[in-house]
PDB file of the backbone (N, CA, C, O) and the ligand in Angstrom, with CONECT records:
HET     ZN  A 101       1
ATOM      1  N   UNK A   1       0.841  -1.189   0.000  1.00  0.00           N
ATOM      2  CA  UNK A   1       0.000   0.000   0.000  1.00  0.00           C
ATOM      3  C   UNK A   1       0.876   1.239   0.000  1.00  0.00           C
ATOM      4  O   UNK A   1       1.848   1.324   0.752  1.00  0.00           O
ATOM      5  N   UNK A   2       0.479   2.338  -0.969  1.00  0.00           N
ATOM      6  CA  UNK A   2       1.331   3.374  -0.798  1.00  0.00           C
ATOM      7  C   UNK A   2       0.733   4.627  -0.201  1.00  0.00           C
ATOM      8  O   UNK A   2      -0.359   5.066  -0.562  1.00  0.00           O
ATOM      9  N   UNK A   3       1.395   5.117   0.611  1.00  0.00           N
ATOM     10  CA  UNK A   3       0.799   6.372   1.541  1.00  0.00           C
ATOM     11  C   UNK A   3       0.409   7.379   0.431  1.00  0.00           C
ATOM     12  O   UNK A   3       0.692   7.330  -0.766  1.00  0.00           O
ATOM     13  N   UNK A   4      -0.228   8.200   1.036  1.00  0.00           N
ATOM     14  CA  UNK A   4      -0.280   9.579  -0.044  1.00  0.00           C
ATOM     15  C   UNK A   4       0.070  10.366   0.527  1.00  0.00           C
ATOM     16  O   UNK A   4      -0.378  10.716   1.619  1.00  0.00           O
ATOM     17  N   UNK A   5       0.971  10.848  -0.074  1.00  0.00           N
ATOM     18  CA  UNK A   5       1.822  12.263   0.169  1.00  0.00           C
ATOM     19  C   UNK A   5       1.295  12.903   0.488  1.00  0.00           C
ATOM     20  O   UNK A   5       2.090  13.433   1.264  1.00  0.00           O
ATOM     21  N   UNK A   6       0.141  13.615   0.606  1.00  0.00           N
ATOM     22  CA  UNK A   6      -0.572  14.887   1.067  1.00  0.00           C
ATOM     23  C   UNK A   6      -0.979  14.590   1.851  1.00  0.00           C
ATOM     24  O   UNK A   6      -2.063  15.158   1.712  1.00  0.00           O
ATOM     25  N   UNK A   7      -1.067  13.991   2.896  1.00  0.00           N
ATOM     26  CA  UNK A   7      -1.469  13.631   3.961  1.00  0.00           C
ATOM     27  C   UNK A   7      -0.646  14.231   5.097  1.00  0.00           C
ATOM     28  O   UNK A   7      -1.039  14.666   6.179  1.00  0.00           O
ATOM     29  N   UNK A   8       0.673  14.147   4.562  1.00  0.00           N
ATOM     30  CA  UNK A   8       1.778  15.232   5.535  1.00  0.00           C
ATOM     31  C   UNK A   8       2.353  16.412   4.515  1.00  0.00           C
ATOM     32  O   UNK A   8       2.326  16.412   3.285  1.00  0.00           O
ATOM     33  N   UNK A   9       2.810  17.278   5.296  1.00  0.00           N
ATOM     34  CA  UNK A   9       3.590  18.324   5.382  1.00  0.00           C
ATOM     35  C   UNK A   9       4.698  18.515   5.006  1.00  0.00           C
ATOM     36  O   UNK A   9       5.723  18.218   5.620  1.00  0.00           O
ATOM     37  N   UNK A  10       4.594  19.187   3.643  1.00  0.00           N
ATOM     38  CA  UNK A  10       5.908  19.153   3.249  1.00  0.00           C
ATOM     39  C   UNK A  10       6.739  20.450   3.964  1.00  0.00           C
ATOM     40  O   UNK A  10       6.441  21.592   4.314  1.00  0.00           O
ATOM     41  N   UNK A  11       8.095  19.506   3.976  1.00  0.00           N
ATOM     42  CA  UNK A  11       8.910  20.523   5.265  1.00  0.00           C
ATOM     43  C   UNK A  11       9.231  22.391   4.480  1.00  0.00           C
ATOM     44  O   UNK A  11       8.612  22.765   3.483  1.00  0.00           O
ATOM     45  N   UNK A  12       9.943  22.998   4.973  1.00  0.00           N
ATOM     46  CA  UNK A  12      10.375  24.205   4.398  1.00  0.00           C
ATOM     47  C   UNK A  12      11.475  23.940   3.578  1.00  0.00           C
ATOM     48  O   UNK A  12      12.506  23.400   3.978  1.00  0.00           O
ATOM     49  N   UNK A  13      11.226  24.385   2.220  1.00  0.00           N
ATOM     50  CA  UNK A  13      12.613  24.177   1.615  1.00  0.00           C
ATOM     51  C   UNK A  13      13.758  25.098   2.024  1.00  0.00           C
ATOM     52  O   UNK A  13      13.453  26.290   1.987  1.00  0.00           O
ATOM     53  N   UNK A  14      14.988  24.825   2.400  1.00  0.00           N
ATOM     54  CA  UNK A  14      16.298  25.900   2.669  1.00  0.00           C
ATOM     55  C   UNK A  14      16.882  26.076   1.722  1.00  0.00           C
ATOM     56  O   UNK A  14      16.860  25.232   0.826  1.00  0.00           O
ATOM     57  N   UNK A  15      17.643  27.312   1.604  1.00  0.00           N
ATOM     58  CA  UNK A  15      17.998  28.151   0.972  1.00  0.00           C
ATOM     59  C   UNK A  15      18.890  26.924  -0.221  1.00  0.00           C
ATOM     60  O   UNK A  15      18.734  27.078  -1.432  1.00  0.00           O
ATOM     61  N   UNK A  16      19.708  25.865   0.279  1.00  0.00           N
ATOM     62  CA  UNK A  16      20.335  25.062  -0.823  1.00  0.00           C
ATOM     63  C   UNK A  16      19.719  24.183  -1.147  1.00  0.00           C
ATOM     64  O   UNK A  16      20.341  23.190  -1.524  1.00  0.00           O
ATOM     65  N   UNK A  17      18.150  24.145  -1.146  1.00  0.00           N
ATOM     66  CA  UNK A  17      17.793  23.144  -1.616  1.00  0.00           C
ATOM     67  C   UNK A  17      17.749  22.921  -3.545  1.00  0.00           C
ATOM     68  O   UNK A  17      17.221  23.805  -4.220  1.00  0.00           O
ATOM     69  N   UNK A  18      18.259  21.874  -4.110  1.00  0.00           N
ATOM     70  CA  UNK A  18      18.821  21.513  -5.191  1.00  0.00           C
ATOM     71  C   UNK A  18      17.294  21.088  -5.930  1.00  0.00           C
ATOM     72  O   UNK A  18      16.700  21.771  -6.765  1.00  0.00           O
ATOM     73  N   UNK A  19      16.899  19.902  -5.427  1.00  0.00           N
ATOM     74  CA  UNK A  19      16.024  18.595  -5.819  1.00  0.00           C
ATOM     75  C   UNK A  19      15.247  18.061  -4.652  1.00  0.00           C
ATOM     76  O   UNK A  19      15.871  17.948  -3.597  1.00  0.00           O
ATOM     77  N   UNK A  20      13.993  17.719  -4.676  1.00  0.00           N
ATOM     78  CA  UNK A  20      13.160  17.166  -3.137  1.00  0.00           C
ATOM     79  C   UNK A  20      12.372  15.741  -4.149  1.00  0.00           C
ATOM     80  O   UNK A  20      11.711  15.846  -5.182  1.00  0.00           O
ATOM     81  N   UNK A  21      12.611  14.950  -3.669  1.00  0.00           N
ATOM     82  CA  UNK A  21      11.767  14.229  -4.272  1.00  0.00           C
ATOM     83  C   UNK A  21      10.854  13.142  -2.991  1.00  0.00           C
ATOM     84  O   UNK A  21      11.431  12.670  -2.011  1.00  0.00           O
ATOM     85  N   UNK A  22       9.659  12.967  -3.238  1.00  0.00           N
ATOM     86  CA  UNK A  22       8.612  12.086  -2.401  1.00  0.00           C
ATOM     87  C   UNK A  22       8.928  11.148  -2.411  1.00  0.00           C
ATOM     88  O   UNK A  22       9.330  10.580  -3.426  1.00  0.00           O
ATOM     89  N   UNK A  23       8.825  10.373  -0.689  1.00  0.00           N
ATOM     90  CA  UNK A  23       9.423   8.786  -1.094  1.00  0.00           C
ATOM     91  C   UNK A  23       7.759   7.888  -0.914  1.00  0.00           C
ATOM     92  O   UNK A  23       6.715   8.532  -0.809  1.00  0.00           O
ATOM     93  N   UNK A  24       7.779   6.821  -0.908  1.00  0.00           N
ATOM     94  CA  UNK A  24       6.753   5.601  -1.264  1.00  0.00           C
ATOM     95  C   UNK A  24       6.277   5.510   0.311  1.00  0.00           C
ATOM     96  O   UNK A  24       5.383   4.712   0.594  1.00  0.00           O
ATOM     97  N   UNK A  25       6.885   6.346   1.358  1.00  0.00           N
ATOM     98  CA  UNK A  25       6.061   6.584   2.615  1.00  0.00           C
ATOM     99  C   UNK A  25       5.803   8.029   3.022  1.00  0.00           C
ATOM    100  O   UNK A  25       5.445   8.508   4.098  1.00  0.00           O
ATOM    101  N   UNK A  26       6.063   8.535   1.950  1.00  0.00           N
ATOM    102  CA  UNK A  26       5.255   9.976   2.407  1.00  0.00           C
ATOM    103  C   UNK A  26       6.148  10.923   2.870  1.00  0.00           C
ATOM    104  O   UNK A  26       5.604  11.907   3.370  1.00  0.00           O
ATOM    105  N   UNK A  27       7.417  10.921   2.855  1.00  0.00           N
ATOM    106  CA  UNK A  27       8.362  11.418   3.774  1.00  0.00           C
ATOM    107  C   UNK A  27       9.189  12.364   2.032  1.00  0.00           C
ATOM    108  O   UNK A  27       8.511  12.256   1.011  1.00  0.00           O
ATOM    109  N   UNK A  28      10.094  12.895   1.969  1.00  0.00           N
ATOM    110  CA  UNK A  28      10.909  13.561   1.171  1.00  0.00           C
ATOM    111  C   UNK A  28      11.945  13.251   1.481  1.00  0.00           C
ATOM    112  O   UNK A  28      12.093  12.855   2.637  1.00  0.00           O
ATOM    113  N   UNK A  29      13.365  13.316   0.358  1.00  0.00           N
ATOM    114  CA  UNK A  29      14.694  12.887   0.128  1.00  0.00           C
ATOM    115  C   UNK A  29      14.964  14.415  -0.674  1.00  0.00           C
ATOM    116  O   UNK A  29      14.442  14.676  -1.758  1.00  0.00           O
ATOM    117  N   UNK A  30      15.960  15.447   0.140  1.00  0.00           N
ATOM    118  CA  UNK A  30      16.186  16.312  -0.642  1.00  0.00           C
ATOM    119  C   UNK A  30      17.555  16.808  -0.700  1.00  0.00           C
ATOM    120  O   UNK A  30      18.273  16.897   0.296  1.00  0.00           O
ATOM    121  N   UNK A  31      17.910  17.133  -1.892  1.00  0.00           N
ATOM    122  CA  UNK A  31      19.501  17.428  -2.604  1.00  0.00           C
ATOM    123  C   UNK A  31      19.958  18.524  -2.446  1.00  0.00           C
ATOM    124  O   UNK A  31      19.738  19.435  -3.245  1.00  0.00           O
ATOM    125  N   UNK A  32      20.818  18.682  -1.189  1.00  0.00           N
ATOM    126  CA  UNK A  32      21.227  19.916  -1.301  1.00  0.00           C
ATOM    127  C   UNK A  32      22.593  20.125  -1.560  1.00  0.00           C
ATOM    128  O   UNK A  32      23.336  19.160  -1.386  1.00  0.00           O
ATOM    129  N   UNK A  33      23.374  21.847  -2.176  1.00  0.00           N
ATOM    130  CA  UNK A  33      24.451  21.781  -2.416  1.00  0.00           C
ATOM    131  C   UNK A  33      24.570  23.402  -2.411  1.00  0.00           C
ATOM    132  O   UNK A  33      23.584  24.046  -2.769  1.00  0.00           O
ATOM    133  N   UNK A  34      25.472  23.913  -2.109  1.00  0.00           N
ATOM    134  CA  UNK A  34      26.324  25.506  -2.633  1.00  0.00           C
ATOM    135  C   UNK A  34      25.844  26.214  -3.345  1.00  0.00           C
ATOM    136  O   UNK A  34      25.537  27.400  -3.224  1.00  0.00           O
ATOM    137  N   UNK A  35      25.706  25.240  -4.471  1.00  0.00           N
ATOM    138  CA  UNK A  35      25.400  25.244  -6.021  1.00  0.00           C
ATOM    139  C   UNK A  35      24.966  24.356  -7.067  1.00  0.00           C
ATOM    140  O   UNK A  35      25.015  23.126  -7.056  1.00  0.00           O
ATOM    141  N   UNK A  36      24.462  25.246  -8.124  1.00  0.00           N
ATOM    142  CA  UNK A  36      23.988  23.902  -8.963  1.00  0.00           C
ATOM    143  C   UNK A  36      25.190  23.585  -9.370  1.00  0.00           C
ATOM    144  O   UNK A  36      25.253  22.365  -9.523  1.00  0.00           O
ATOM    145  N   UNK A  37      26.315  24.190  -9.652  1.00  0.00           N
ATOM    146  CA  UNK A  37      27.692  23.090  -9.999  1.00  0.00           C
ATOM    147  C   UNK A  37      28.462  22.901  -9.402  1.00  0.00           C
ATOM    148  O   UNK A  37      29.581  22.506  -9.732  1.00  0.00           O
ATOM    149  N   UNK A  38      28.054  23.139  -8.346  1.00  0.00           N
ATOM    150  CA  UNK A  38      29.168  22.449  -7.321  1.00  0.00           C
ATOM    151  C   UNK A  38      28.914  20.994  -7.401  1.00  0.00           C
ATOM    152  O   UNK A  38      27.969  20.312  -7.796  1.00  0.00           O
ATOM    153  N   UNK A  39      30.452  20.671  -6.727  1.00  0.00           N
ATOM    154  CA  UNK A  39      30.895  19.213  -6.611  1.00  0.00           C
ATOM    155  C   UNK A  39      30.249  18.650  -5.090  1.00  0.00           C
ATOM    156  O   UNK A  39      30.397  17.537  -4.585  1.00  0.00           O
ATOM    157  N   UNK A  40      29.678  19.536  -4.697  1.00  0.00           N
ATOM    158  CA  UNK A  40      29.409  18.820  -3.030  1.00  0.00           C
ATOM    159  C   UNK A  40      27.930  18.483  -2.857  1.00  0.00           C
ATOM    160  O   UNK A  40      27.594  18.968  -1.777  1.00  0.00           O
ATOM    161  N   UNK A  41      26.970  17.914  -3.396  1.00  0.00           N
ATOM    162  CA  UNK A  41      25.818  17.870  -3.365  1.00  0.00           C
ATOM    163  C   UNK A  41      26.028  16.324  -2.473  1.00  0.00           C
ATOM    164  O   UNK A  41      26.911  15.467  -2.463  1.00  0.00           O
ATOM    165  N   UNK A  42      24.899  16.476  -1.861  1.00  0.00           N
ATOM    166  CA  UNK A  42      24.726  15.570  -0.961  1.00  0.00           C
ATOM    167  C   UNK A  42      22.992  15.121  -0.752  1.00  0.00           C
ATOM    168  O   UNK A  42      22.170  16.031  -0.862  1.00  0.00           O
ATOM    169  N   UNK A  43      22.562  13.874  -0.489  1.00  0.00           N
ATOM    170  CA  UNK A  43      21.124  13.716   0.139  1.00  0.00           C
ATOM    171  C   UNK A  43      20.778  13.477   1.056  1.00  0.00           C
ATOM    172  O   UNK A  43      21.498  12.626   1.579  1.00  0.00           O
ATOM    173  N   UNK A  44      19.683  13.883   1.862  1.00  0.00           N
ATOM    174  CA  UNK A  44      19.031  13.753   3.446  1.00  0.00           C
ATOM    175  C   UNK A  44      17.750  12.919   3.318  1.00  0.00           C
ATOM    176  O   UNK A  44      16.854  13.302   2.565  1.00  0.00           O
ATOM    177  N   UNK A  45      17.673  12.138   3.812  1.00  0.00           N
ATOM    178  CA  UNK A  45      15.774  11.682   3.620  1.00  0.00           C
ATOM    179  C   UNK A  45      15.390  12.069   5.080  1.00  0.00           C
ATOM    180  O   UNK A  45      16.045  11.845   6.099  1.00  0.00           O
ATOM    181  N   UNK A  46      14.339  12.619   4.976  1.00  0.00           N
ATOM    182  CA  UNK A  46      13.529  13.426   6.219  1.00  0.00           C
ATOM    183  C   UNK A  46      12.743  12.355   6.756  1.00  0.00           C
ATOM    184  O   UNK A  46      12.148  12.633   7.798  1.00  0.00           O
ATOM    185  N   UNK A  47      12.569  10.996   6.219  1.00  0.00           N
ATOM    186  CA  UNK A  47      11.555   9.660   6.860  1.00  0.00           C
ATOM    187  C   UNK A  47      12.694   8.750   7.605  1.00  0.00           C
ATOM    188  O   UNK A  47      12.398   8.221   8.676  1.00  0.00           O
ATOM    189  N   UNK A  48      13.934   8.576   7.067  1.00  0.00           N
ATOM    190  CA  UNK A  48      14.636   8.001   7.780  1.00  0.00           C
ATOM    191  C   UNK A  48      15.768   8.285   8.536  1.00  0.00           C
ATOM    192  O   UNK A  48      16.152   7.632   9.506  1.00  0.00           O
ATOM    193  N   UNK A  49      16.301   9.291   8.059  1.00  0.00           N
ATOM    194  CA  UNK A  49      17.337  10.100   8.292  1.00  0.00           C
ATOM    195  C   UNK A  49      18.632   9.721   7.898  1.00  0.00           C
ATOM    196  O   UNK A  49      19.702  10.111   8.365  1.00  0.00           O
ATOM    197  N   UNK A  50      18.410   8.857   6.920  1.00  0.00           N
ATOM    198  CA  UNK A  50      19.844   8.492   6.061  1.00  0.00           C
ATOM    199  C   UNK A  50      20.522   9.299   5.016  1.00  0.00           C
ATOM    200  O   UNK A  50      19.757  10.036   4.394  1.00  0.00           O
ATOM    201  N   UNK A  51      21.601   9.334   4.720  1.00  0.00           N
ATOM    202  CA  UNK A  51      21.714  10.482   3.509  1.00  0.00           C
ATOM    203  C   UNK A  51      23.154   9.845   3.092  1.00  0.00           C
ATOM    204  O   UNK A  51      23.515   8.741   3.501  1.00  0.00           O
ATOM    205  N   UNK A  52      23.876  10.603   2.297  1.00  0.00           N
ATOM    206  CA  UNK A  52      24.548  10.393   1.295  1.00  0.00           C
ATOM    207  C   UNK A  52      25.423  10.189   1.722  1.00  0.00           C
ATOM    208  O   UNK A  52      25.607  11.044   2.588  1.00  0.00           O
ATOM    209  N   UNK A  53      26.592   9.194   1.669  1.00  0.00           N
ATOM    210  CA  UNK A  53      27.846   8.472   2.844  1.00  0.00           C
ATOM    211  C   UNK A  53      29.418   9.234   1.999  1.00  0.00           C
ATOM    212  O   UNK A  53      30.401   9.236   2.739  1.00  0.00           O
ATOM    213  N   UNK A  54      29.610   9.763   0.736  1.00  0.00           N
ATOM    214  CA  UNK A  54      30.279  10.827   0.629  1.00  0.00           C
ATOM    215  C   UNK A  54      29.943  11.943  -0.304  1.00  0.00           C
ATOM    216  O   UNK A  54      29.930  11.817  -1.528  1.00  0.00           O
ATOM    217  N   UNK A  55      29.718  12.860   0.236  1.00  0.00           N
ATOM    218  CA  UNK A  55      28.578  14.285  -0.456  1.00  0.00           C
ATOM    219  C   UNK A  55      30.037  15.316  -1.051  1.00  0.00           C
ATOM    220  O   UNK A  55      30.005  16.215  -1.891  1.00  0.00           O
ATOM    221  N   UNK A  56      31.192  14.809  -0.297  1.00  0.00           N
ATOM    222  CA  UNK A  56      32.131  15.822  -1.233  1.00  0.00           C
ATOM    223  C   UNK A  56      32.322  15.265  -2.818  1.00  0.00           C
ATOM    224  O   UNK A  56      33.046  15.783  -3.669  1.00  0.00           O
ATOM    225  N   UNK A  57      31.637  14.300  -2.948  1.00  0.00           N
ATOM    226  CA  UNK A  57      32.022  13.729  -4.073  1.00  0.00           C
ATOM    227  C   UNK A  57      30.980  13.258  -5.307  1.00  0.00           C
ATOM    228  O   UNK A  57      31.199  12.535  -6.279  1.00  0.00           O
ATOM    229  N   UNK A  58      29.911  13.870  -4.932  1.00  0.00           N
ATOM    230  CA  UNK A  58      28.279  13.725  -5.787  1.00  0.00           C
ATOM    231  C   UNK A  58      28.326  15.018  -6.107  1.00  0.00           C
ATOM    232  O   UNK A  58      28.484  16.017  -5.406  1.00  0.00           O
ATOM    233  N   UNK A  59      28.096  14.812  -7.779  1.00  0.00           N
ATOM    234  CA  UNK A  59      27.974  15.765  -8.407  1.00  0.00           C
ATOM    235  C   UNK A  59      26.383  15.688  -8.907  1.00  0.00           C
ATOM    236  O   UNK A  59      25.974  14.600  -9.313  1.00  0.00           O
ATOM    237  N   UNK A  60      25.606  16.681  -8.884  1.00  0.00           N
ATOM    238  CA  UNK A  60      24.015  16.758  -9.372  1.00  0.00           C
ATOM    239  C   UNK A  60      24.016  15.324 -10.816  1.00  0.00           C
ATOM    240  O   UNK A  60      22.928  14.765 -10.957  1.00  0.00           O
ATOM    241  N   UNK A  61      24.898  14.962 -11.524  1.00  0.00           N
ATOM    242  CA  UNK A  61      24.073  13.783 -12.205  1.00  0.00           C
ATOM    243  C   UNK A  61      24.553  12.648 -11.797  1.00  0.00           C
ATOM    244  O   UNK A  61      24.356  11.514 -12.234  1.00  0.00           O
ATOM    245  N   UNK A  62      25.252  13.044 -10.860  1.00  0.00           N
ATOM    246  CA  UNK A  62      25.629  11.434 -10.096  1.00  0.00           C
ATOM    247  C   UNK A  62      24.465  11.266  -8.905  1.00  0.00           C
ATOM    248  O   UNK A  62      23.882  10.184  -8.837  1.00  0.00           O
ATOM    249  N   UNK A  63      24.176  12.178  -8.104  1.00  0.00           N
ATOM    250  CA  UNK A  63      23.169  11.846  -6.897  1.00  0.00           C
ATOM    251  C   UNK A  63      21.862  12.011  -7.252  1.00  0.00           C
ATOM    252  O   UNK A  63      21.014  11.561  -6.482  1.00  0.00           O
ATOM    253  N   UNK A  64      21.493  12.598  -8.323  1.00  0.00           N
ATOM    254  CA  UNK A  64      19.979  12.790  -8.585  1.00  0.00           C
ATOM    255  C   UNK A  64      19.442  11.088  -8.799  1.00  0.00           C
ATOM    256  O   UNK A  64      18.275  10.881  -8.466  1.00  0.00           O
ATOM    257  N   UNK A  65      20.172   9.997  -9.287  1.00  0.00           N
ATOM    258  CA  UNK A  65      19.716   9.127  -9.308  1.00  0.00           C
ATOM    259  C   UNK A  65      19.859   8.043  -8.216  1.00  0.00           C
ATOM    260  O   UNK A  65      19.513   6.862  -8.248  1.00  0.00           O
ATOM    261  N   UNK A  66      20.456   8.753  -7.247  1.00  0.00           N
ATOM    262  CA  UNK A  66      20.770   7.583  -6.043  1.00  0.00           C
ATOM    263  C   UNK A  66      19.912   8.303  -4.576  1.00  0.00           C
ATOM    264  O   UNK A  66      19.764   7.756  -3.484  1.00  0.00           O
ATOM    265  N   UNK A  67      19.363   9.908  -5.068  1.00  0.00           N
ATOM    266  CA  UNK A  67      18.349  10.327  -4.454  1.00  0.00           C
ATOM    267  C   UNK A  67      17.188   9.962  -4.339  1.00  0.00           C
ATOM    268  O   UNK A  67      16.526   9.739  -3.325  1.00  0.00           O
ATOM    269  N   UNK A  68      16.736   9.852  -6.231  1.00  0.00           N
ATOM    270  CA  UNK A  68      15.896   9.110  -6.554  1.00  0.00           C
ATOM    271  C   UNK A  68      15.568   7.502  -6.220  1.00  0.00           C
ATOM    272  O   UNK A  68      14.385   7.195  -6.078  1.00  0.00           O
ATOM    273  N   UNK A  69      16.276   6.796  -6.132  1.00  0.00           N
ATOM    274  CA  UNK A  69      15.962   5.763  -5.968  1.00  0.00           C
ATOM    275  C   UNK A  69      15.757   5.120  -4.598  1.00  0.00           C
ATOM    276  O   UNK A  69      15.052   4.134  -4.387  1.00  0.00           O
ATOM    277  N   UNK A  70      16.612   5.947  -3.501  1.00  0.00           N
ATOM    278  CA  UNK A  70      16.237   5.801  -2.147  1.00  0.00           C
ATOM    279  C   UNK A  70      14.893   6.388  -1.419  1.00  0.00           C
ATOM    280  O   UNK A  70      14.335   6.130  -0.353  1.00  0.00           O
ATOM    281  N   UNK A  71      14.614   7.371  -2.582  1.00  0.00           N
ATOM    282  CA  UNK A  71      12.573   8.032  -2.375  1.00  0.00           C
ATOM    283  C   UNK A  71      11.892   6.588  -3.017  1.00  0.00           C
ATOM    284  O   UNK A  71      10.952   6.106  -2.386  1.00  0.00           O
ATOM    285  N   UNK A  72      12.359   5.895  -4.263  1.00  0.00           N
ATOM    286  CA  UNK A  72      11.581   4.635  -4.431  1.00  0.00           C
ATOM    287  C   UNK A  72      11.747   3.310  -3.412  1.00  0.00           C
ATOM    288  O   UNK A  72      11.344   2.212  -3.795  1.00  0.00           O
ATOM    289  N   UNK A  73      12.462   3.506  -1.890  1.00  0.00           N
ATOM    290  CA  UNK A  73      12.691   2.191  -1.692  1.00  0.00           C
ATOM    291  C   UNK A  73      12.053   2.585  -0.079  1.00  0.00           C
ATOM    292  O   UNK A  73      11.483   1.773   0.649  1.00  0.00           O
ATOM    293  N   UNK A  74      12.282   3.860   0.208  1.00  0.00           N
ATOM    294  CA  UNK A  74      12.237   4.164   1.963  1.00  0.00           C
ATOM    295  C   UNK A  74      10.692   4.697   2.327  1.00  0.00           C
ATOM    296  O   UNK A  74       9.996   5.689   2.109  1.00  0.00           O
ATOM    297  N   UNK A  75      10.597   3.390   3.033  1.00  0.00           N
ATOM    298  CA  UNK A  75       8.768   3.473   3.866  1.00  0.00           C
ATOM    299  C   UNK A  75       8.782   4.089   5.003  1.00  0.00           C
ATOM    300  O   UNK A  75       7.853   4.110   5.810  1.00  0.00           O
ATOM    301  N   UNK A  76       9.733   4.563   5.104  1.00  0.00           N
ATOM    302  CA  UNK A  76       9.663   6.116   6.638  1.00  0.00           C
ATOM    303  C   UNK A  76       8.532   6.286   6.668  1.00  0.00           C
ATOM    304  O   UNK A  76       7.962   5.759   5.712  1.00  0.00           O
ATOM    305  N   UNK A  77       7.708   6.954   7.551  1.00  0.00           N
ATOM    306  CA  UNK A  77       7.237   8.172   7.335  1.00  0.00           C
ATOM    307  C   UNK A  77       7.325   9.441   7.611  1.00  0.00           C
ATOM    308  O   UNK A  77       6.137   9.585   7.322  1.00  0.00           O
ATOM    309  N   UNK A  78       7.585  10.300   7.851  1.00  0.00           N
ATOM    310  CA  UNK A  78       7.971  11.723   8.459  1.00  0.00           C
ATOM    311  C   UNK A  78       7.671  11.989   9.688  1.00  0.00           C
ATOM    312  O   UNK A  78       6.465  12.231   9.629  1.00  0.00           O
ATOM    313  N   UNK A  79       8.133  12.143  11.204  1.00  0.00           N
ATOM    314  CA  UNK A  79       7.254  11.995  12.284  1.00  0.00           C
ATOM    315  C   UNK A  79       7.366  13.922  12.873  1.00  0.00           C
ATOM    316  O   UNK A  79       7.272  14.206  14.067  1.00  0.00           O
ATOM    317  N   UNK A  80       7.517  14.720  12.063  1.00  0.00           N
ATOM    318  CA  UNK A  80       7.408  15.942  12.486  1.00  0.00           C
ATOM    319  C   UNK A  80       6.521  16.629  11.458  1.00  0.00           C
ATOM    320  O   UNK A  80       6.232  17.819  11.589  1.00  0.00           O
TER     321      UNK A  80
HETATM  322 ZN    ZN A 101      14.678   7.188   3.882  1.00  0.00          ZN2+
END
């Protein structure tokens, strides 16, 4: 069963936010960085609190798909 996103609150985006994408429990995974070309982009998921294990080294087309795919796998749900 998949939650529906609107059911919670999407958080405030900050000032580096890159990319937010919805995960399959309702929670968000979002990409933040400096810049859009910077080399330091990194991901947070707000349902589980896991994120990106080296962010000096994700560049926006390297993490957009390993952002993405941890919003397709993590049944968190957001508890704030
Ligand atoms: Zn997660």
């Amino acid at each position: 069963m998949r939650t529906d996103p609107s059911v919670f609150t999407e958080p405030a985006r900050p000032e580096a936010l890159q990319l937010r994408f919805v995960t399959v429990g309702g929670s968000y995974v979002d990409v933040t960085s400096p810049g859009h070309d910077s080399g330091k982009h990194r991901w947070t998921c707000h349902g589980c609190k896991d994120t990106s294990h080296f962010p000096e080294q994700d560049y926006l087309h390297s993490i957009r798909s390993k952002a993405n795919e941890h919003a397709g796998l993590c049944r968190a749900i957001p508890l704030t």
